[in-house]
N, C-alpha and C positions, 0 to 999 in steps of 0.2 A: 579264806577271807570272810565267808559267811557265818563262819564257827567265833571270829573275832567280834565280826561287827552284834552278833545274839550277845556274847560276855558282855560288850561295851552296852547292852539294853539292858542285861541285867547287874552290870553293876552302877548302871543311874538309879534301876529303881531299888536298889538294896540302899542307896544312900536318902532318894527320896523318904524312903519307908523309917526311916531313924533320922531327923534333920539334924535333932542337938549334937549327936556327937562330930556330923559333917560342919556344922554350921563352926564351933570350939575349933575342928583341927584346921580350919582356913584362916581364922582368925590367926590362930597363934602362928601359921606358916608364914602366911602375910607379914606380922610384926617381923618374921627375919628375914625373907624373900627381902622385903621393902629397904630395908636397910643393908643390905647387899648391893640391891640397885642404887641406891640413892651415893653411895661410895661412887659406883664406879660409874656413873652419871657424872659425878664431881670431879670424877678423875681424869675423864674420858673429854672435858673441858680444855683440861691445860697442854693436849694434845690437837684439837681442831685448829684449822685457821681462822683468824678473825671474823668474823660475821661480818656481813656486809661485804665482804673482798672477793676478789676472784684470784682461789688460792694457786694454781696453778701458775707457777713459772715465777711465785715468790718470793721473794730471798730476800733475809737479815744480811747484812753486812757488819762485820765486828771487826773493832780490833781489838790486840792482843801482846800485851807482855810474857806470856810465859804459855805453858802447857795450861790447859783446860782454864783460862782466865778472857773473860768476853767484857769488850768496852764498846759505850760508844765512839764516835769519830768527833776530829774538830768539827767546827764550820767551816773552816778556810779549806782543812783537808777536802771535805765533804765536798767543796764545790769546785776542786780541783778534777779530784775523782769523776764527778758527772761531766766534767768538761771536757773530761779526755774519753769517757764512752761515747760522749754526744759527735765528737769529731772524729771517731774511729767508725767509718764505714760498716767493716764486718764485725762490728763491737757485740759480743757476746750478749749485751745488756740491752732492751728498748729502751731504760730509760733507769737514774735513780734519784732517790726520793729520800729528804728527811726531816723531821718532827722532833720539835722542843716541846715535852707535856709539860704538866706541872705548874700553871700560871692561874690565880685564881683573879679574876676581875672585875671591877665593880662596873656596873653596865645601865644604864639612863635607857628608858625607850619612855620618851614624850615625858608625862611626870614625872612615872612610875622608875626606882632605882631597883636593882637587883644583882645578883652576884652571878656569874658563871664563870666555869671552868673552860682556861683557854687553853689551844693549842696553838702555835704558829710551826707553818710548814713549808717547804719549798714549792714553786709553782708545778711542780709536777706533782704534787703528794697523790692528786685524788686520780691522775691517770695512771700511774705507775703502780696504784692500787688496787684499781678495776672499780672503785667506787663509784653507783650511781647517783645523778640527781634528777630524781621525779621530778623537779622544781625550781626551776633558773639553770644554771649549770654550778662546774668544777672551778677550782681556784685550776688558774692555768701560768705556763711562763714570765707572758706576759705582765702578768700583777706581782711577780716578785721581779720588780725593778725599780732603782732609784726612782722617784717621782709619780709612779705609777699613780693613779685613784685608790685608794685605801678598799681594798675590798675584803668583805666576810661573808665565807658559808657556815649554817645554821645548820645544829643537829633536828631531825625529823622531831623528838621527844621534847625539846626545848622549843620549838615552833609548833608545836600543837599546845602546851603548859603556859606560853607567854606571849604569844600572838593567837590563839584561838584556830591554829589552823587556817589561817586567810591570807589568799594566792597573793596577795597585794603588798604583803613582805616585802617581795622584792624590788629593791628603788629605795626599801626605806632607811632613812640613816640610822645607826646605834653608835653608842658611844661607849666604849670600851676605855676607862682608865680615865673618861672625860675627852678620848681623842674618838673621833668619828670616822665612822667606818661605815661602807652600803653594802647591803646585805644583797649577792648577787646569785646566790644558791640555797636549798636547804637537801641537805644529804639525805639518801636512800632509809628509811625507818629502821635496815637490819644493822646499819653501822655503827659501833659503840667506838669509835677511834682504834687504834693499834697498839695501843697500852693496856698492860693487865693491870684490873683495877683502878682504871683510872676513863671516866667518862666527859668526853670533852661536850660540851653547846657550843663553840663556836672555834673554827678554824681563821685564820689571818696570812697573809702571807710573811715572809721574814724581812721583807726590805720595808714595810712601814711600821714594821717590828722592830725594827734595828734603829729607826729611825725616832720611836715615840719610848723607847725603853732602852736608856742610856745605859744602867748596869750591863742586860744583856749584850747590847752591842759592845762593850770592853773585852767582858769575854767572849762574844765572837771571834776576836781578832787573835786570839791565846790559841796556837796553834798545839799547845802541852796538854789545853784540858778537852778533856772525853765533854762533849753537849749536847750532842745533834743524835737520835738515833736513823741510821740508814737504812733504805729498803732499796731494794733493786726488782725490777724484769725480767727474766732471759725470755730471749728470745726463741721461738720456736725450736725445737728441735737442739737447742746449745745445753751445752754440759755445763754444771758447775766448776770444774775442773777449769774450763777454758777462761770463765769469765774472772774466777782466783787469778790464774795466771796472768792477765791483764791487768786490774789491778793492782795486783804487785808488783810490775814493770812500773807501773805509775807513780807507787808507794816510792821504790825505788830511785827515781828523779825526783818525790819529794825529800825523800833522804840528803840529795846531793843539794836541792836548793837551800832546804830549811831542816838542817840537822837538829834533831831535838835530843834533848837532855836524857831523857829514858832510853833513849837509842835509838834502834832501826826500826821503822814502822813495821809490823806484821799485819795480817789481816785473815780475818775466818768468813766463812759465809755457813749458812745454818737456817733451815726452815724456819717460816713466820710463822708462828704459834703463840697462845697466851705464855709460855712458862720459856723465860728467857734460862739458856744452856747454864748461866752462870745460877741458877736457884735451884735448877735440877734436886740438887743433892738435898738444898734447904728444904723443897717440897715434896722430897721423897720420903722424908722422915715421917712428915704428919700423913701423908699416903699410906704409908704402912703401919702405921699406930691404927686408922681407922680402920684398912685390911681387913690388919689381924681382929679388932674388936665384933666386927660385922662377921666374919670367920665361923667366930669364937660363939654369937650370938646365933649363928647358921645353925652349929652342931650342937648347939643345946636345943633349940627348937626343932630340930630331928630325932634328939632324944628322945623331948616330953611327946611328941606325934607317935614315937615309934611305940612307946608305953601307953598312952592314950587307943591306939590302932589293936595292942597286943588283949590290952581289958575288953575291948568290944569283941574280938577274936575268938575269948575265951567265953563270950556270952553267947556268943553265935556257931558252938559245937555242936549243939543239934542240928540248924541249918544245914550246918557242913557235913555231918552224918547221912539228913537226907538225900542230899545234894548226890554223897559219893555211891549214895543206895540207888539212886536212880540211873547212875552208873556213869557219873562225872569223875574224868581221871584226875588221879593226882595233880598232875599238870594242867586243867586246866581251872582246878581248883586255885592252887600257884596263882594263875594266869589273872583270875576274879580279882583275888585280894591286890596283887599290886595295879591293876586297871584302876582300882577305886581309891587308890591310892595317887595313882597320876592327875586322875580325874579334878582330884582333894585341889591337887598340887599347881595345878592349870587353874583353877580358879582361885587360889589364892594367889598366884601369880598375876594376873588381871587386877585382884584389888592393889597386889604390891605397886604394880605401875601407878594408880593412882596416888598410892602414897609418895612413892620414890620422887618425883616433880617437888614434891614440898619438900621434903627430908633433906634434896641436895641443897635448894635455894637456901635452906636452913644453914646446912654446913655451910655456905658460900660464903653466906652472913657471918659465922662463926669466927672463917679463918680469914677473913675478907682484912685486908693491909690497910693501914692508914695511910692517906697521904699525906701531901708534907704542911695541909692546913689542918691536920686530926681528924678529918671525915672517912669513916670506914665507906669504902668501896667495894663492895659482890662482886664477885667474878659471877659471870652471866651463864648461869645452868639450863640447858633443857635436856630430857627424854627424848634420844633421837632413834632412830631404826635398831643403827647397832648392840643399844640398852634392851630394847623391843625382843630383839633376836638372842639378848645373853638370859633375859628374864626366860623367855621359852626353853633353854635350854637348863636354865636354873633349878626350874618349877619340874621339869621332867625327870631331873637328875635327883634333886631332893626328894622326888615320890618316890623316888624307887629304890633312894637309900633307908627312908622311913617306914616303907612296907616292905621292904626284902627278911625282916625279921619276923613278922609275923605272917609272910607267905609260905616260909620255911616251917613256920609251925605247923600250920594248916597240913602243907602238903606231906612233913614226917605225922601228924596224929592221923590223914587218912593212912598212910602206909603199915 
């Protein structure tokens, strides 16, 4: 250990003692360290659960025509479904929930007009989703019912942008569409809604939804078209398995009530994640186009380090002459060259993280989907532990594939 920790003092000051060529091979590590991360940063996205949720015990509900085919649910199905977990005692499910995105709205507060992006959702969305509100409450049962008070909660990012942040929100009226609505919550800062690529301002319930937006409520009542996407609860301890199986007992009596045209309802359940199962394939493509390009850019920037690492090598013969005269073995000659090599690799590692933040947000931007008003949407990137931990393993691996060619030198020219 003490033979280690002396190498590791002298191979800081062999790098101190020469900065330019330390200072070129961080650089260029960095440029592809960084781009390695920043892939799989972006990647490592369409895999997390929603932010703001509490992902634990969350489940998509789908339906399903055929093998590997995932739709949403009717409405009428949708509230059939919750209505038979809500009166099944040992119901698999605490609770389920579901969300029409895609509504863009023109919205009055006092003079001032503006536009926001609507949601309407069932009264259970925001529990059934573990969503906080630092600030009023949740849309609850209650307010998705005929006659209710028209109630709206407000995104944290849209109530800080259009109310200044002022507690006094709440109580106040907005006018969505020209129809008025009281703002009786504003949601937790971490939640972007439950759609990829798609960022809601303002949540509503579906029965004064139904009620001030004629079109949709037509098709609510088309028990044929996919609308509503579902989430579900399980409950403690319950398996998915059991809660399918329910269900589809359900599905089953709606078969027999309301026989629909495409057939027998099916139904999947499938972890809540940004990248719905039916895109998989779509977004694995450009997954792997950038891969392989970041790969591709890895092993060339180990190249030019190794050949970079090999020239200063061949400057520092005499060095290494001394070195072996003063009676340093082979081995720990070896030992020197790829330490200073790791060393390289660990702090170009450290700048790649600061790059890799930007580089993904970039990509997010890049592949980022339009909605259905043409506004590109980012899928929401950050640097989390598990990028932290692949970079450290990154940056260690790459040293040691970039100096393992000129350690070999070293330790065949003492031999």
């Amino acid at each position: 250990m003490f033979e280690l920790a002396t190498d590791l003092r002298d191979s800081i000051r062999g790098l101190l003692r020469r900065p330019s060529y330390p200072i070129v091979a961080v650089v260029i590590l960095a440029l592809g360290l960084s781009a390695g991360m920043a892939v799989v940063t972006y990647v490592s996205a369409y895999f997390r659960p929603f932010p703001g949720v509490e992902a634990k015990g969350l489940v998509r509900v789908f339906g399903s025509e055929g093998e590997e085919t995932y739709q949403d649910l009717s409405y009428l199905d949708f509230l059939d479904y919750a209505a038979a977990a809500a009166a099944d005692d040992g119901s698999a499910f605490e609770g389920l929930a579901a969300v029409q995105p895609y509504y863009l709205a023109s919205v009055r507060l006092e003079a001032q007009t503006d536009f926001a992006a609507l949601e309407a959702v069932s009264g259970e969305y925001f529990s059934v989703l573990g969503v906080a509100t630092p600030l009023g409450r949740g849309l609850e049962p209650g307010d998705d019912v005929p006659g209710a008070e028209p109630a709206a909660v407000i995104s944290h990012e849209w109530w800080q942008r259009s109310f200044g942040g002022d507690a006094s929100v709440l109580g106040r009226t907005i006018y969505l569409n020209y129809r008025p609505f009281t703002v009786v919550g504003v949601a937790a800062p971490g939640f972007l809604g439950s759609v990829s690529g798609f960022r809601p301002n303002v949540w509503i319930p579906f029965a004064p939804f139904r009620d001030r937006y004629t079109r949709w409520a037509a098709s609510a009542e088309d028990r044929e078209l996919p609308l509503v996407r579902v989430y579900g609860r399980l409950r403690p301890g319950a398996r998915k398995e059991r809660a399918l199986a329910a269900l589809t007992a359900t599905a089953a009596g709606l078969d027999q009530a309301y026989p629909r045209q495409k057939g027998p309802r099916q139904l999947r359940l499938d972890a809540s994640t940004w990248i719905d199962p039916s895109s998989r394939l779509e977004e694995w493509s450009s997954v792997r186009m950038m891969t392989a390009a970041a790969g591709g850019l890895l092993l060339l920037v180990c190249a030019n380090v190794a050949n970079l690492l090999l020239s200063v090598a061949s400057r520092r013969r005499r060095e290494t002459a001394v070195r072996a005269a003063l009676g340093a073995s082979p081995g720990r000659l070896f030992r020197l060259v790829l330490l200073e090599n790791v060393l390289l690799s660990l702090l170009a590692g450290g700048v790649a993280l600061l790059l890799a933040g930007s580089l993904s947000h970039r990509l997010g931007a890049y592949f980022a989907r339009p909605s259905v008003w043409g506004i590109n949407v980012a899928r929401e990137t950050s640097v989390d532990l598990s990028v932290v931990g692949l970079a450290l393993l990154a940056s260690i691996l790459t040293g040691l594939a970039a100096g393992m060619l000129p350690a070999v030198r070293v330790w065949r020219q003492d031999l």
